[in-house]
TIGU-279276 format. One line per 2 residues: for each residue x, y, z of N, C-alpha, C. Coordinates in steps of 0.1 Angstrom, whole numbers. Atoms other than C-alpha are relative to their C-alpha. Example, Ala and Ser with C-alpha at 12.3 -4.5 7.8 and 13.67 -1.06 7.14 Angstrom:
9:-12:0:123:-45:78:9:12:0 | -9:-11:0:137:-11:71:-8:11:8;
//
This chain:
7:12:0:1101:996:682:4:-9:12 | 2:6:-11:1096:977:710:5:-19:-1;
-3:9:11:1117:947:690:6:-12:14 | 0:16:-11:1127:922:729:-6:-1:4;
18:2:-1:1091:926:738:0:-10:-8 | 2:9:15:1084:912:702:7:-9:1;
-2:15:4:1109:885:700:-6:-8:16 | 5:5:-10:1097:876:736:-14:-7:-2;
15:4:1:1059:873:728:3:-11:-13 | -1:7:10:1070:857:695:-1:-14:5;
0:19:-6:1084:822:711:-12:-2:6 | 12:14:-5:1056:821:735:-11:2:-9;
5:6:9:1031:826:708:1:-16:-9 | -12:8:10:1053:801:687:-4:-14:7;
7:11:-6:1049:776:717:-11:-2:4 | 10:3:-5:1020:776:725:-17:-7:-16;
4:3:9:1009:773:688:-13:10:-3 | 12:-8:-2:981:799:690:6:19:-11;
1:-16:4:995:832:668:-7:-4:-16 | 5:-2:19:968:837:640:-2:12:0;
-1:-10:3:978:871:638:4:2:-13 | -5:-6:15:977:887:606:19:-2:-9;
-14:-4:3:1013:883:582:0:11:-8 | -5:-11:6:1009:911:564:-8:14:9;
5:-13:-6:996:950:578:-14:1:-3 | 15:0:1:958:951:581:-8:14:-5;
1:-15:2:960:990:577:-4:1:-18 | 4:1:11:943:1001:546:13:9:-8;
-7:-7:6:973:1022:536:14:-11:-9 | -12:13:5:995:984:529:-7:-4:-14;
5:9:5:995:970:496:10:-10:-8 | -10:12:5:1010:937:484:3:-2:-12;
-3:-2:9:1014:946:452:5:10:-2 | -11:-12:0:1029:980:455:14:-1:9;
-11:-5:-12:1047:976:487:9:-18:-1 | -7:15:3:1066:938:474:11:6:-3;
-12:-5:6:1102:939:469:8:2:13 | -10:-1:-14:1134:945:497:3:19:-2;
-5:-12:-5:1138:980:510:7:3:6 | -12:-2:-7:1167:996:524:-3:14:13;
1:-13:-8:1163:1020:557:11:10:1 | -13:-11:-2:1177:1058:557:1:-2:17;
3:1:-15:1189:1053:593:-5:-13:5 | 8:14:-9:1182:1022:617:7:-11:-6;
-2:7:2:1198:1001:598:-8:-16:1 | 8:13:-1:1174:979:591:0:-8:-20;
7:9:9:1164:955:557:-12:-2:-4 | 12:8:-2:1130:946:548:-6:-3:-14;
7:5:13:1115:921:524:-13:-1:-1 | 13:9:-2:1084:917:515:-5:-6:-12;
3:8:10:1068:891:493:-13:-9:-1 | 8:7:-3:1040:866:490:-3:-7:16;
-4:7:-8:1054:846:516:-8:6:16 | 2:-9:-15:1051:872:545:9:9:-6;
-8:-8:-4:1075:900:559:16:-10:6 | -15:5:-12:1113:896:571:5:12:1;
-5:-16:-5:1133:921:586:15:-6:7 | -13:3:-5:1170:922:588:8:12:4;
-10:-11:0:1198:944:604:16:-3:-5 | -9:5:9:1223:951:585:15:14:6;
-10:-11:-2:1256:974:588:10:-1:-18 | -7:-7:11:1285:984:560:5:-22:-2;
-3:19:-1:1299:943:570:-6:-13:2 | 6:12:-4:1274:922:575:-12:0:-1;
12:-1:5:1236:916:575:-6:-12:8 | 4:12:-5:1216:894:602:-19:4:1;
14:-5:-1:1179:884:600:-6:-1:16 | 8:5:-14:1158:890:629:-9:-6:5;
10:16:-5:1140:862:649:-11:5:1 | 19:-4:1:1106:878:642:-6:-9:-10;
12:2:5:1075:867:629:-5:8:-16 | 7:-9:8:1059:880:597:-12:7:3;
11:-6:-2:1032:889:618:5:11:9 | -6:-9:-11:1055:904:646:1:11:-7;
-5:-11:8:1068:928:617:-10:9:-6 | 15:-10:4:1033:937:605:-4:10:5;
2:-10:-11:1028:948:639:3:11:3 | -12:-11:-1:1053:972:638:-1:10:-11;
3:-7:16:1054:981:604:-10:0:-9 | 17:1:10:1017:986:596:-5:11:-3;
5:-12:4:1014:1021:588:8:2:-14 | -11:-2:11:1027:1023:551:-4:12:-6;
3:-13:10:1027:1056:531:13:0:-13 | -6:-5:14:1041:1061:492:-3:13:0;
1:-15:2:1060:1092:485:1:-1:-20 | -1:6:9:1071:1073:455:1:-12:-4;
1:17:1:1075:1038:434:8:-5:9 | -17:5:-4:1111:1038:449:-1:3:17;
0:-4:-14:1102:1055:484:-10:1:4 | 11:9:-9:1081:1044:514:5:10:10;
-2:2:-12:1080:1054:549:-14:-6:9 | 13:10:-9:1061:1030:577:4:6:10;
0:-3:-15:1053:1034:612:-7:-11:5 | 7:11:-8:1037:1013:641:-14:6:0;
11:-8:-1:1009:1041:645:1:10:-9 | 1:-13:6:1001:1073:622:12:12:9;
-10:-12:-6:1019:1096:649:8:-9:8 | -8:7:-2:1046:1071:654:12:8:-4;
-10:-5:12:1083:1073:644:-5:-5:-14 | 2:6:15:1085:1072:607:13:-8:-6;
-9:10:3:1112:1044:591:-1:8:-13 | -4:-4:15:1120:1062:557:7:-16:-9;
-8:15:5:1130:1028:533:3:8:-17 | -4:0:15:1144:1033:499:-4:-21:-10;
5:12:11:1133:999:471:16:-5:-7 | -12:7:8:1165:979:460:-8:-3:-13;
5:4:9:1165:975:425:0:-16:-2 | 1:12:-1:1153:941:415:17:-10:0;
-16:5:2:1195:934:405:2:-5:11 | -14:-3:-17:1210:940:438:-8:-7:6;
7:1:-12:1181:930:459:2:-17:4 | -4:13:-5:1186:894:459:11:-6:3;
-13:2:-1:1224:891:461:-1:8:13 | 2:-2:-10:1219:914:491:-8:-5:12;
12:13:-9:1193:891:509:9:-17:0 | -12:14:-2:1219:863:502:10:0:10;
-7:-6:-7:1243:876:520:-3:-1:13 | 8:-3:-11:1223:879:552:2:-14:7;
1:14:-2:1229:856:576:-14:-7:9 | 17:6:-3:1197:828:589:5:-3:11;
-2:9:-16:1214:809:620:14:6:3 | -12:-7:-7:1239:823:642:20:-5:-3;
-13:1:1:1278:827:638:6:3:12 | -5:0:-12:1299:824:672:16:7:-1;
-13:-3:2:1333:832:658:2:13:9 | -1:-15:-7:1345:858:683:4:12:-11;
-2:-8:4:1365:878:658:-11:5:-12 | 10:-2:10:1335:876:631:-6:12:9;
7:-9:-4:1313:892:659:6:11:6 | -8:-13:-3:1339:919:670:-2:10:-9;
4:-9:7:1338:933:637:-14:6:-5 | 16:-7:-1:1299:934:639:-2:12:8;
4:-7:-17:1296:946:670:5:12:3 | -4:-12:-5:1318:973:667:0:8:-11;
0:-9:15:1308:985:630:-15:3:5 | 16:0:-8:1271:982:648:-4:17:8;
2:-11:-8:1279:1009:674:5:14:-8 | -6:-12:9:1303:1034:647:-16:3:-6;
13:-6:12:1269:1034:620:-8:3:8 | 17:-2:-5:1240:1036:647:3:7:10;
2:-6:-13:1254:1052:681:3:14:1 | 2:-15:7:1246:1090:682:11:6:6;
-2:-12:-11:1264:1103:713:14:-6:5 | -13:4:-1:1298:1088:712:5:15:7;
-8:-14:-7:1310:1131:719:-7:4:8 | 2:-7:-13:1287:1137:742:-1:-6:12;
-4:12:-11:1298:1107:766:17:5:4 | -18:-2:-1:1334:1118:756:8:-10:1;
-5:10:4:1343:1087:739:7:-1:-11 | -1:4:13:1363:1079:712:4:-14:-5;
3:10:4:1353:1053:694:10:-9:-8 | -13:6:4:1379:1042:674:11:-3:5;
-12:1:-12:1403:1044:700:0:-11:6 | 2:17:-5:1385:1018:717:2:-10:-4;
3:11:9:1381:999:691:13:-9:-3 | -18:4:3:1420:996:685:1:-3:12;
-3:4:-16:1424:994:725:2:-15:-1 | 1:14:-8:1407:958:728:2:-11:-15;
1:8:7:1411:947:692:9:-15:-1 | -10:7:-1:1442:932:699:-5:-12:15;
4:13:-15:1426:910:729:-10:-10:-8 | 12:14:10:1402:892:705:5:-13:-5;
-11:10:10:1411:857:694:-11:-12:2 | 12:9:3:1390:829:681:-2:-11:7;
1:14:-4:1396:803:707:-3:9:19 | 7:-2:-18:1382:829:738:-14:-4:3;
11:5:-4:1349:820:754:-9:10:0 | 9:-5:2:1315:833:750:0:12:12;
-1:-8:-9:1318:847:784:10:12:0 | -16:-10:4:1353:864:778:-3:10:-12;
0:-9:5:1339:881:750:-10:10:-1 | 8:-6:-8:1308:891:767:4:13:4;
-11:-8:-8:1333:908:791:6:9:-8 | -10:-10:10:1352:926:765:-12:11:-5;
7:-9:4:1323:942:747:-8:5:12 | 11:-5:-8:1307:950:778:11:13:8;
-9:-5:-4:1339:965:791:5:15:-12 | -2:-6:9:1343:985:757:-15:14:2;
10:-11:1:1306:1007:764:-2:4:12 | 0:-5:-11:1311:1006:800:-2:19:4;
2:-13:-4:1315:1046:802:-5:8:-9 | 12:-9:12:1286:1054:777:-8:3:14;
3:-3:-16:1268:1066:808:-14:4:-6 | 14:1:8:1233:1062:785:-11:-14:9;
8:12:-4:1204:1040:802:-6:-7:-14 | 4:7:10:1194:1031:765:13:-7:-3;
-14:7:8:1233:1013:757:-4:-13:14 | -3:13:-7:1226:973:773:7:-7:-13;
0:9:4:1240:943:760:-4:-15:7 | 11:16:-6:1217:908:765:8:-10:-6;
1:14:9:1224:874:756:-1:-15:11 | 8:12:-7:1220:838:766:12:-8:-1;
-10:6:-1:1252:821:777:4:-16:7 | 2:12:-6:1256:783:787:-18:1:9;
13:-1:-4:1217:785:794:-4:9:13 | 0:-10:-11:1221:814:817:-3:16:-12;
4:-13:7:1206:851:808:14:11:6 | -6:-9:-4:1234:876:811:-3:15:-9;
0:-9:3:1228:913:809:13:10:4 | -12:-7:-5:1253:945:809:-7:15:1;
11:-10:3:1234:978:812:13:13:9 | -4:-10:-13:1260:1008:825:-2:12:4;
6:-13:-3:1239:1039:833:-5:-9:10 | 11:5:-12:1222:1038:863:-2:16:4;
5:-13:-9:1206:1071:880:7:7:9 | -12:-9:-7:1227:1096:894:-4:3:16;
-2:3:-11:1208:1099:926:-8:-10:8 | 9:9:-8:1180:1075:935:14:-17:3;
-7:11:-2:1203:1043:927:14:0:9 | -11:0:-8:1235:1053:946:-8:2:14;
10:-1:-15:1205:1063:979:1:-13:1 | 8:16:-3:1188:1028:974:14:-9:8;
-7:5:-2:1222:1014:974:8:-3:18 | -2:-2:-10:1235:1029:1006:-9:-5:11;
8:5:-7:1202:1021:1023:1:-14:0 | -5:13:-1:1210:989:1015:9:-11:8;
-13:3:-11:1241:984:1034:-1:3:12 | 3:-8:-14:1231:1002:1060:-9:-11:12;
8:10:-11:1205:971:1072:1:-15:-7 | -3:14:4:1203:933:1071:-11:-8:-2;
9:6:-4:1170:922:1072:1:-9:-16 | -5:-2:10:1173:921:1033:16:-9:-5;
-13:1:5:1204:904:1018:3:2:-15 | -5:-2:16:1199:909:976:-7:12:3;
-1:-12:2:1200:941:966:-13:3:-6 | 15:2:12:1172:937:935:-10:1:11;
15:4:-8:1148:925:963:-7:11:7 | 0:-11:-8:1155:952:986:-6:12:-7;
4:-15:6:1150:982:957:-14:-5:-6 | 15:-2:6:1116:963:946:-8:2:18;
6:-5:-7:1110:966:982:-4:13:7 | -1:-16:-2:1116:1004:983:-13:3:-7;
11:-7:13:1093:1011:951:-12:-6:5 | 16:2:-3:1061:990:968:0:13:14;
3:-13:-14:1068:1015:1002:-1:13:-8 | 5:-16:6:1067:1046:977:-9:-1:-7;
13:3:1:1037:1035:965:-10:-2:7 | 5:4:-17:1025:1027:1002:1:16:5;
-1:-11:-5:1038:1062:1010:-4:10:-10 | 6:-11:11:1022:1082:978:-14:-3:9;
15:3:-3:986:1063:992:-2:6:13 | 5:-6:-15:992:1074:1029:6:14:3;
-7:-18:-6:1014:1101:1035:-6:15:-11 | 1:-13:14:1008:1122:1002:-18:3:0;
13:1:1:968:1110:997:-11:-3:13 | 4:-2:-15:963:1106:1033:-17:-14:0;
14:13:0:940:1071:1023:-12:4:-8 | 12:-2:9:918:1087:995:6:0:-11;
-7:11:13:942:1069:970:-12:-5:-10 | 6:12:9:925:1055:938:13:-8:-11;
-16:8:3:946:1029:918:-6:1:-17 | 3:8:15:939:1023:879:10:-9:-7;
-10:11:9:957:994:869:11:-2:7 | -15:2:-10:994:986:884:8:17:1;
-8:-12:4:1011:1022:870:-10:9:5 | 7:-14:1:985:1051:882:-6:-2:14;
4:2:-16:979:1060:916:-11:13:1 | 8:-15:-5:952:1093:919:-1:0:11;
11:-1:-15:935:1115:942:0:13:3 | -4:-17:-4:932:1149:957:2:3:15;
-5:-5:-11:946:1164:985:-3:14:6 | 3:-15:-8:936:1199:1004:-5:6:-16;
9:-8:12:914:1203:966:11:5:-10 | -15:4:11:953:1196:950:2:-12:-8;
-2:12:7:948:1172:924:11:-8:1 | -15:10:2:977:1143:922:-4:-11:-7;
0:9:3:987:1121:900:14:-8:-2 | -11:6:0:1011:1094:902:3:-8:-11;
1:3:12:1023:1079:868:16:-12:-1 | -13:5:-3:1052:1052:871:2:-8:-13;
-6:9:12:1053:1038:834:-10:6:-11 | 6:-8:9:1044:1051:800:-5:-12:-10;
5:10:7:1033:1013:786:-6:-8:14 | 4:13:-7:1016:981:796:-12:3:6;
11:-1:-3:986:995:805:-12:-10:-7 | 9:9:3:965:974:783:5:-15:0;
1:14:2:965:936:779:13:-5:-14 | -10:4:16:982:935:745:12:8:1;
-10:-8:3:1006:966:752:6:5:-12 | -2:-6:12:1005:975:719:-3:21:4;
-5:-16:5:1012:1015:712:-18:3:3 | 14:-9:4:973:1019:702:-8:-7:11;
9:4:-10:962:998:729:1:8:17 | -2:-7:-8:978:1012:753:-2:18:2;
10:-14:-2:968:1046:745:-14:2:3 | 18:-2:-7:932:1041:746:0:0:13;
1:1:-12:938:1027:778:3:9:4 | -5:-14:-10:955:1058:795:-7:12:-4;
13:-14:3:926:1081:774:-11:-2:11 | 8:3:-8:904:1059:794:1:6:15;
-3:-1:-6:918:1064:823:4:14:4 | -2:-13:1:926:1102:820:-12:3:1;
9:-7:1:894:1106:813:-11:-4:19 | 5:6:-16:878:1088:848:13:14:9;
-2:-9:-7:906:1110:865:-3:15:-2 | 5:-17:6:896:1143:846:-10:6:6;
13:-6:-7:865:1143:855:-4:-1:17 | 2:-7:-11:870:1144:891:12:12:3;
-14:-12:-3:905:1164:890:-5:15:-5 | 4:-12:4:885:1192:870:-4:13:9;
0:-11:-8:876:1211:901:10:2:12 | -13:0:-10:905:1209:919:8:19:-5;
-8:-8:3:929:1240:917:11:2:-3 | -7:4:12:956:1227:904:3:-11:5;
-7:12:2:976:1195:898:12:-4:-2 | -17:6:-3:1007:1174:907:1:-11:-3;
-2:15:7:1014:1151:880:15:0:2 | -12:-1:-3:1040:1132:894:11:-12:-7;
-4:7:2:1065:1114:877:12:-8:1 | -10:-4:-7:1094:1110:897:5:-17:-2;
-6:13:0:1096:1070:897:-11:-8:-13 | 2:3:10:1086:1068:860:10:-7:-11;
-13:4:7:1111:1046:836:-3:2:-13 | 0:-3:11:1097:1053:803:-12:-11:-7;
8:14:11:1077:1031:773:-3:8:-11 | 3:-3:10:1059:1045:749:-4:19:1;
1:-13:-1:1061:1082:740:-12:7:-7 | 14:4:6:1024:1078:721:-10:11:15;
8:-5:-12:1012:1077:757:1:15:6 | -4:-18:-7:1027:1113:769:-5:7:-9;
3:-9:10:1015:1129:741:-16:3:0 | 13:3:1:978:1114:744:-3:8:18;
6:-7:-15:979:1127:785:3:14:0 | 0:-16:0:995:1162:778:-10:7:-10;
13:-6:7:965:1166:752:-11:6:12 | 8:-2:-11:946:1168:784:-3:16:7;
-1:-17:0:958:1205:793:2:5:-5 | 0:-4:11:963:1216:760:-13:7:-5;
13:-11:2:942:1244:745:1:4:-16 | -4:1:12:958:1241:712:11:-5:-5;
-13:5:8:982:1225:689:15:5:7 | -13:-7:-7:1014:1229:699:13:-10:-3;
-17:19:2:1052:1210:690:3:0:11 | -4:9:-10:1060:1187:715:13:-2:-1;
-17:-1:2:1097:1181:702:-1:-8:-12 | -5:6:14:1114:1164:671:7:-7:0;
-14:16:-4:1144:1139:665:-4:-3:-17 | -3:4:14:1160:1131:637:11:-13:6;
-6:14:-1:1181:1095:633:12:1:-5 | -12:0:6:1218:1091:627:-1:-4:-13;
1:7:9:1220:1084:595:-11:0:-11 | 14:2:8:1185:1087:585:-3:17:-8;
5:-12:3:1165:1122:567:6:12:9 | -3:-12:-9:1183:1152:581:-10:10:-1;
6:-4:-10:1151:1169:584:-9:-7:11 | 4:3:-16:1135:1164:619:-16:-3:-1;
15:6:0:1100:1143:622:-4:11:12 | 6:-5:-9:1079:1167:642:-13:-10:7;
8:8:-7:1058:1156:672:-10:9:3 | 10:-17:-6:1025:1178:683:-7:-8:13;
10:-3:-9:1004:1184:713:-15:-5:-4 | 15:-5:7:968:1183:698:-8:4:12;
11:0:-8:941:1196:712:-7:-2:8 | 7:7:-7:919:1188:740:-11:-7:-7;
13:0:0:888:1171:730:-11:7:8 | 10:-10:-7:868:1183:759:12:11:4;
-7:-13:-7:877:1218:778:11:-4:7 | -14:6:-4:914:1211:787:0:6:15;
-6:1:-16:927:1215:824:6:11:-3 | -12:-14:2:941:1252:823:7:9:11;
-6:-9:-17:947:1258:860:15:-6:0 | -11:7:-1:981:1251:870:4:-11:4;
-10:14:-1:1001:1217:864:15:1:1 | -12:0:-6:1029:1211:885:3:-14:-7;
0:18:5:1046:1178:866:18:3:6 | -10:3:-13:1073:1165:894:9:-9:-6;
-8:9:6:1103:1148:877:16:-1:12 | -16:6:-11:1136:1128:895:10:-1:-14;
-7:7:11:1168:1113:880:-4:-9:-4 | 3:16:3:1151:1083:876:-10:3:-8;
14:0:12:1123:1098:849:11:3:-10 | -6:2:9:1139:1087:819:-7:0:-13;
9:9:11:1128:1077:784:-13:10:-10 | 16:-8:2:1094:1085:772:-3:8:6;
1:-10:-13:1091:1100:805:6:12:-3 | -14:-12:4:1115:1127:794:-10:5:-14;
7:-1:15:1093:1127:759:-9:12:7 | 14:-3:-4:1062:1136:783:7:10:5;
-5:-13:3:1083:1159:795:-1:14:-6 | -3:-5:5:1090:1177:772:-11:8:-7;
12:-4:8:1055:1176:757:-7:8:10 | 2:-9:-7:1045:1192:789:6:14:1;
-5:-11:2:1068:1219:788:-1:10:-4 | 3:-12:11:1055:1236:757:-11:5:5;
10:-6:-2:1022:1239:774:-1:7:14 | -6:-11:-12:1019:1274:795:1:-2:10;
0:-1:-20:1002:1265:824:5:-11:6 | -8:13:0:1026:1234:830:10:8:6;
-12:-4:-11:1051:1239:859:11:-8:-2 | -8:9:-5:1084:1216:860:3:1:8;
-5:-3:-12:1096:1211:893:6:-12:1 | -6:15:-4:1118:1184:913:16:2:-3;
-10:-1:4:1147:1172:899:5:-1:-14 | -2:3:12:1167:1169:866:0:-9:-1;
2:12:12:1156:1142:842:14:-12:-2 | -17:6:4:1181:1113:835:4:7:-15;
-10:-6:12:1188:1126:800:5:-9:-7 | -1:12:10:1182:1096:777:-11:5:-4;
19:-2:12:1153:1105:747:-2:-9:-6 | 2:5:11:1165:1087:718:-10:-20:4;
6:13:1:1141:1050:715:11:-7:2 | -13:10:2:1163:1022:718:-2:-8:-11;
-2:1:15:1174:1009:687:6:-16:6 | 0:15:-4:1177:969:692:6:-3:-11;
-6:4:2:1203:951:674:4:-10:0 | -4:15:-4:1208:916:668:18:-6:-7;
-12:-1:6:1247:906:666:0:-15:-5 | -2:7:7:1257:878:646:-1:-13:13;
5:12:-6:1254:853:674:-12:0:10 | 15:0:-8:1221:862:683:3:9:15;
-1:-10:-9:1230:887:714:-7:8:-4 | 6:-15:5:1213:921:715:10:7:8;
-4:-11:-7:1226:953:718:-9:9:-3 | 4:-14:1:1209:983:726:5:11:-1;
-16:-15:2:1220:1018:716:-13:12:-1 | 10:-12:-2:1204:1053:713:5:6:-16;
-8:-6:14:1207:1066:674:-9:12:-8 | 10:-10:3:1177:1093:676:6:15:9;
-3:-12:-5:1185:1131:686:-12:5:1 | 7:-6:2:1156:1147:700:1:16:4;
-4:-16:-4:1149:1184:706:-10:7:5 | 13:-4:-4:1123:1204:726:-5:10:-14;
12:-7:4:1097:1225:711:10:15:-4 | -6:-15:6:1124:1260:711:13:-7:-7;
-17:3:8:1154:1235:696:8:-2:6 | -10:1:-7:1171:1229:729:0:-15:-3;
-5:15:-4:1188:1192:730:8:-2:13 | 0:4:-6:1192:1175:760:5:-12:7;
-2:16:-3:1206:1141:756:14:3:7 | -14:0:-10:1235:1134:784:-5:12:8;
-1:-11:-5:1222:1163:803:-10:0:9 | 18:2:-3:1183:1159:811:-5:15:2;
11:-10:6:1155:1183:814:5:12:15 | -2:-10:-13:1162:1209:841:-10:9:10;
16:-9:-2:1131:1222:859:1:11:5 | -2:-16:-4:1123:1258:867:-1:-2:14;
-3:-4:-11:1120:1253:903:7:-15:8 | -5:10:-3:1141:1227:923:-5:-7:11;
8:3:-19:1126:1203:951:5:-14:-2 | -8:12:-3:1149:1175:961:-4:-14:0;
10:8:-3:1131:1144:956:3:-19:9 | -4:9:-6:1153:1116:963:16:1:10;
-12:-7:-5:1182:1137:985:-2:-2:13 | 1:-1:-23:1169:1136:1024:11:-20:0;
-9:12:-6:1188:1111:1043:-9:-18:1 | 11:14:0:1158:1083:1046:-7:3:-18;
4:3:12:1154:1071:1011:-16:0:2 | 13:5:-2:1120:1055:1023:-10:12:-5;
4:-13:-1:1109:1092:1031:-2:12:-8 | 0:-8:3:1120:1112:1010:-8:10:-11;
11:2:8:1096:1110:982:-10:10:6 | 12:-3:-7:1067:1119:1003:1:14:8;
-4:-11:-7:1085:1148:1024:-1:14:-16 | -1:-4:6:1091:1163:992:-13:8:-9;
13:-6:8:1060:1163:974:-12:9:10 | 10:-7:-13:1039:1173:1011:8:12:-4;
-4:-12:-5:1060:1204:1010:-1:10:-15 | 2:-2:9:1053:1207:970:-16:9:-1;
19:-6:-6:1015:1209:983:1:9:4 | 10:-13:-9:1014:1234:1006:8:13:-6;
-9:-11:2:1042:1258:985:-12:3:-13 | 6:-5:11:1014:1256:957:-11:3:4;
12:-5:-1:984:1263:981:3:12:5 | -6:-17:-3:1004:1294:993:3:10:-10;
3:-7:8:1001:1303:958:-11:4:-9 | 13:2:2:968:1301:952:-8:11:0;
//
């Protein structure tokens, strides 16, 4: 779930006075008289009540229990797919082929003494939020051994530096210092300190980010770094339109660049959300059907295609599923993932079908270190299907969703607490996807360039196989 999106739209909703969105699930599968009462999540660590009132939704761990600054509509939004297996057990989703949240039904005893418990407005005490924060990461964080952490270790390391009269920022610094060598792009911690936004995020890309960097230092026209690498990403989008498409570029929206080349379809794909207006899951899929379907129907006589997703960061894994239908010729598993914590068997994901006659000539799909996320999903869901090439470089090697966390004084943490697995059962996380043939994408000596050097020599190695 897409849960600092959500508290973000919430306030400005909120201010602006304008959310008459639904509070309960619109979906005909919700009902307010079956589905009333507080459920407990296998996995995820979540809470959720529901009652006349609205929805609430709290995270909770073995020590503590905080609600989260959502909406009862925000939560609808999310949790609007409801299915009964029984009186006692539920599982919801955002979409039908969503994750599934498994909940178990507190009996009416417990359920209210557990919701008491819970806290409404923030607690600052540092040593309070130490023991959150670090029972947060033991119950929810998957990949503690395959970072080569140990977690308790740490835990005892910095316990002894905690003390109730350090400062917001000082303990910032500690916990940020404590996940520092999780070497995961889903592990940030956010918060909002003397009216200043501070983030801590320590994965970064193994090779585009250390290039950018270099190129960085190297000239002065430029003095922030940020500015400089959003000025790299508009020139590789400058250099996909000219060098690669030679000026017979089409654009659909901010994220999607088409076109064909020597009768070599391309497509450029730099984000797996936000395509529609709302960015909702179902909205955003239609849109990228839409949009698949306008490039389909000229990419269809092409002889094959170079879907490229090399400076892709992830979103919604909906989306990859709804574009790999595109060359699909039948059903097929896409991959699976199970939740720490949650059902130890594995929610399966599928392929489906084309609607129309699928794309069956060969798809080259072009991945960097920097295709992360969802992108890694799409991956994956490409993989299974035959005529689907991987090429480029290895994947960063982050799957699981990020799992959003609110600590007792309103901070977030993010963490990774899903295991996924391809289509034959390989897992991946810390590792990334490995493509069958290798083509350097962000390795030449001119960052600027290298992109475009890469994929030109992609072209003509696939019309020599032709």
């Amino acid at each position: 779930m897409q849960i600092l999106k959500t508290l973000i739209l919430s306030g400005v909703l909120a201010l602006a006075g304008c959310d008459n969105r639904p509070n309960f699930p619109t979906s005909s599968t919700f009902n307010i008289a079956e589905h009333s009462g507080v459920w407990q999540s296998q996995g995820y660590g979540y809470l959720m009540k529901i009652d006349a009132n609205g929805m609430q939704l709290f995270d909770t761990t073995r020590v503590g229990c905080v609600q989260k600054a959502m909406s009862s509509a925000d939560i609808a939004s999310h949790m609007a797919v409801f299915h009964t297996i029984t009186d006692e057990h539920i599982w919801v989703s955002e979409t039908p082929n969503s994750t599934r949240y498994y909940f178990n039904r507190l009996p009416n005893k417990d359920a209210k003494s557990v919701i008491d418990k819970c806290l409404t407005s923030p607690n600052h005490n540092p040593t309070d939020n130490f023991i959150y924060f670090t029972q947060t990461m033991s119950e929810h964080y998957a990949f503690f051994e395959t970072y080569q952490q140990d977690w308790p270790k740490i835990v005892e390391q910095y316990e002894s530096k905690v003390n109730d009269d350090m400062s917001q920022t000082e303990l910032f610094n500690l916990f940020s210092n404590m996940i520092k060598k999780l070497d995961d792009a889903h592990v940030f911690l956010s918060a909002r300190i003397n009216d200043t936004s501070k983030r801590f995020q320590p994965n970064e890309s193994r090779i585009l980010r250390p290039a950018l960097s270099r190129a960085f230092k190297e000239q002065n026209e430029i003095k922030d770094e940020r500015t400089f690498r959003l000025h790299w990403y508009e020139y590789y989008k400058h250099q996909v339109r000219t060098a690669i498409l030679n000026e017979s570029a089409n654009d659909i929206g901010k994220f999607i660049i088409w076109g064909m080349t020597d009768n070599i379809g391309y497509i450029n794909l730099q984000r797996m959300q936000n395509f529609s207006q709302s960015g909702s899951i179902q909205d955003d899929v239609l849109a990228i059907q839409q949009a698949m379907d306008t490039i389909m129907a000229t990419l269809a006589t092409s002889d094959a295609i170079i879907f490229d997703i090399t400076a892709n960061g992830g979103g919604h894994d909906e989306v990859g599923l709804a574009i790999a239908q595109y060359f699909n010729a039948k059903q097929r598993l896409a991959y699976s993932k199970t939740a720490l914590g949650g059902p130890t068997v594995p929610q399966k994901f599928y392929v489906n079908k084309a609607n129309e006659p699928p794309y069956i000539k060969p798809v080259y799909l072009v991945t960097s270190d920097h295709t992360v996320s969802a992108a890694e999903t799409f991956t994956m869901a490409m993989r299974a299907i035959p005529n689907v090439i991987h090429v480029g470089d290895t994947t960063r090697g982050n799957h699981s969703d990020v799992l959003d966390k609110t600590l007792l004084n309103g901070w977030h943490l993010g963490l990774s607490n899903e295991t996924y697995q391809e289509s034959d059962g390989k897992i991946s996380e810390g590792i990334g996807l490995k493509p069958a043939q290798s083509y350097p994408i962000f390795s030449n000596d001119n960052i600027f360039e290298s992109h475009s050097i890469a994929i030109n020599t992609l072209v003509r190695d696939v019309k020599a196989k032709l």
